[in-house]
C-alpha positions in Angstrom: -4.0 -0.5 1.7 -5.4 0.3 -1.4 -8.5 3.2 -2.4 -11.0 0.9 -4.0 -14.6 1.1 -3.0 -17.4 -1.6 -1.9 -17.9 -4.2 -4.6 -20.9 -2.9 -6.3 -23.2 0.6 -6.7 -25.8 -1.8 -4.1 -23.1 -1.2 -1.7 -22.3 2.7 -2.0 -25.7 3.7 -2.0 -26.2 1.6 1.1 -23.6 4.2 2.4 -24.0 7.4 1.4 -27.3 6.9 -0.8 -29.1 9.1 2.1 -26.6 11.3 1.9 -26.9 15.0 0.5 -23.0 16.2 0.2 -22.8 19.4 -1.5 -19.4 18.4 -2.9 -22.0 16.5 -5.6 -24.2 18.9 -6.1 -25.2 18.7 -9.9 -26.9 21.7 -11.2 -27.2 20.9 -15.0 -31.1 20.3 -15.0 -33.5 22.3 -16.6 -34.1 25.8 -15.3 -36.9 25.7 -12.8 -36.1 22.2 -11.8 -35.9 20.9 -7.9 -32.0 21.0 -6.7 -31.1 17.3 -6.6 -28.0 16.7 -3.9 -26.0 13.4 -5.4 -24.0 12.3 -3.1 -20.8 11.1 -4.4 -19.7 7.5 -4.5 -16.8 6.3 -1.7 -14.5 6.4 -4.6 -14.6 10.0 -5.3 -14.6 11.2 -1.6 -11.3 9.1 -1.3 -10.2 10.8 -4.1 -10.9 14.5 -4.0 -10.0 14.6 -0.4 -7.2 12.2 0.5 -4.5 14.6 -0.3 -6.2 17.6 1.4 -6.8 16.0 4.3 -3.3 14.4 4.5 -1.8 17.9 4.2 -3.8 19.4 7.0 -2.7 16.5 8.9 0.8 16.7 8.5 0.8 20.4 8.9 -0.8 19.5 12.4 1.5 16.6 13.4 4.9 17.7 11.6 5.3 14.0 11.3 4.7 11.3 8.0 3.8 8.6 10.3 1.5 10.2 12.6 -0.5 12.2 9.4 -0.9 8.7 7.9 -2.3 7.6 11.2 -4.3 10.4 11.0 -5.8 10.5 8.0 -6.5 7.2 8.0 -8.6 7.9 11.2 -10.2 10.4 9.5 -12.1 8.6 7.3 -12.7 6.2 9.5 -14.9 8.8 11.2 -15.7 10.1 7.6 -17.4 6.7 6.5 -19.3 6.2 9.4 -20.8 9.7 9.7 -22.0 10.2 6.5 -25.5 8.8 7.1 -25.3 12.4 9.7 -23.9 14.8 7.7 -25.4 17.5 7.4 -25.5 19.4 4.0 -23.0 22.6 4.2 -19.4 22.4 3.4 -17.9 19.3 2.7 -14.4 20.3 2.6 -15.2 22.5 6.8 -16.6 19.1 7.8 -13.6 17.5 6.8 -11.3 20.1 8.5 -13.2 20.0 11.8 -12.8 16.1 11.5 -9.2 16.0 11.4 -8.7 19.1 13.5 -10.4 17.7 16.2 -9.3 13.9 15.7 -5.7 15.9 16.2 -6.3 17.4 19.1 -8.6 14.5 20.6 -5.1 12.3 20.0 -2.8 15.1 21.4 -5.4 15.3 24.7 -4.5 11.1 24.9 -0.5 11.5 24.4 -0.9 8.4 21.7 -1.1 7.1 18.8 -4.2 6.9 16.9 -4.5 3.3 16.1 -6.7 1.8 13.2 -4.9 -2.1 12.7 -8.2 -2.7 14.6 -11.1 -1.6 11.8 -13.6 -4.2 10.1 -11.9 -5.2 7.0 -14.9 -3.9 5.0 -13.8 -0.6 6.4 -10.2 -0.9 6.2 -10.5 -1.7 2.4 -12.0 1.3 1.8 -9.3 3.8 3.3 -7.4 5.5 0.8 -3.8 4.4 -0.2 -1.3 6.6 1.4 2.1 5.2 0.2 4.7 7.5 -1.3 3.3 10.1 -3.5 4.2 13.3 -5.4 1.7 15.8 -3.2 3.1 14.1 -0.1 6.6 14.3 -1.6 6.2 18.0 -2.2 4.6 18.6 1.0 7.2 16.9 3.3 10.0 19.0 0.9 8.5 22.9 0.9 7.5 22.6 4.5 10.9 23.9 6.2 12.3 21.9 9.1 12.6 25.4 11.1 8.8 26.0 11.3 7.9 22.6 11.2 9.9 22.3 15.0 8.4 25.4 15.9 5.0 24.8 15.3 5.7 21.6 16.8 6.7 23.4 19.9 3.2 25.3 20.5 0.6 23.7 22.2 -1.8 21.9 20.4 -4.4 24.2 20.7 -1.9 27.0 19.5 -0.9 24.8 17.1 -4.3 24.2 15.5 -5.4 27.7 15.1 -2.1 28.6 13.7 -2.4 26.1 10.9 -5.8 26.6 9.9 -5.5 30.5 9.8 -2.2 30.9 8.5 -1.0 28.2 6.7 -4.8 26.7 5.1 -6.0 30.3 5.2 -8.9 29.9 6.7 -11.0 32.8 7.8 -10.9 33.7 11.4 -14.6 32.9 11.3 -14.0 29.7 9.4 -11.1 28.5 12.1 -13.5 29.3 14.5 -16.2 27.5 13.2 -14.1 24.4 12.8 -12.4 24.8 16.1 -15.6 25.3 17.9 -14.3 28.6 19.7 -15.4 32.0 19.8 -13.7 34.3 17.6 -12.2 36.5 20.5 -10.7 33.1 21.4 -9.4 32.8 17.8 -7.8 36.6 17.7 -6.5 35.5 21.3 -4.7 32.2 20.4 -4.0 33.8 17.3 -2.0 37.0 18.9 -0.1 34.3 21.1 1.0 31.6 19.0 2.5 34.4 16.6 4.2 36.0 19.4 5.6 32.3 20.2 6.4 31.6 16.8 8.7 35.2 16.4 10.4 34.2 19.7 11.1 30.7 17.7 11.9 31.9 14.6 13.9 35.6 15.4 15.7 34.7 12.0 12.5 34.6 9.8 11.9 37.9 11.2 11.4 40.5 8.2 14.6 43.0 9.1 13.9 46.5 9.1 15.0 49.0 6.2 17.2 51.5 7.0 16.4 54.6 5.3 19.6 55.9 3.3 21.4 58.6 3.7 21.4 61.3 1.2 24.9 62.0 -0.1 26.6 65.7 0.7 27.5 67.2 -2.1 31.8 68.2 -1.1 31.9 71.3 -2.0 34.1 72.7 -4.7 37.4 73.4 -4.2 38.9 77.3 -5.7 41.4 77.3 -7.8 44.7 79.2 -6.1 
């Protein structure tokens, strides 16, 4: 599956022409000149964002298969919203898509399947064969935490990933997550305590003060 876009510029505008993503927001005009949002062709949102959204999704599923699935999902949903988006932040929209695309598929128990897309659609999905960003991903991500995080809930699971490991905000992860943020802090307080209880060996261990010397006293001469 490869990243190229439709055929002609006809085609893109016809998709996200209407569009107003800030993510192509040009602000070279003159000074006093109207704001004009450009929306970005298919080509560059496949490109800026594939690997972003890739990593959030395999920091959500711990697996390479499933965070293809995933992503590929995700701009499914991604190229037939964008006539609704809404102009804000390009990069939260993306993060609630595949946040809640992850827990929509988690709520089904399986597999997100997209063999079944128009080919027009299909064609435009980014390419998500081997790769140095996924290479390094899969590599620095240690198996320990992967399995634990793979043992909280999916709910856990989300917030944990979003706050601690994407750094989100807790107003941004609730934002994304659609919660309140005394449901973040809560969900927050007990994944964490899960995680210590998963990982005792990750546990930072406590330093014990030293103990000053005694001086030995002298000994007289006879």
């Amino acid at each position: 599956m490869n990243a190229e876009g439709p055929g002609s510029d006809g085609e893109v505008a016809a998709v996200v022409g209407a569009v107003a993503i800030v993510h192509g927001v040009d602000h070279a005009g003159p000074v006093g000149a109207e704001d004009v949002w450009v929306a970005p062709t298919w080509e560059d949102v496949v490109r800026d964002h594939s690997a972003r959204v890739y990593r959030l999704a395999y920091r959500l599923t711990g697996d390479h298969h499933d965070a293809e699935d995933l992503t590929q999902e995700v701009f499914v949903r991604v190229f037939r919203s964008l006539a609704t988006y809404t102009p804000g932040t390009f990069e939260g929209w993306m993060h609630r898509i595949t946040t809640n695309l992850f827990l929509d598929q988690a709520r089904r128990r399986k597999r997100v399947r997209v063999d079944a897309l128009a080919p027009e659609v299909s064609e435009r999905l980014p390419d998500l064969g081997p790769g140095p960003e996924r290479e390094f991903e899969r590599s620095n991500l240690d198996t320990d935490v992967r399995a634990a995080l793979a043992a909280l809930s999916p709910q856990f699971r989300a917030v944990v990933v979003l706050a601690d490991v994407e750094g989100l905000s807790y107003e941004e992860v609730g934002r994304t997550l659609g919660i309140k943020l005394g449901t973040v802090r809560s969900r927050l307080h007990r994944a964490r305590a899960q995680l210590r209880a998963l990982l005792p060996h990750l546990a930072p261990v406590p330093r014990v003060p030293a103990v000053p010397a005694v001086p030995r006293p002298a000994l007289g001469l006879a």
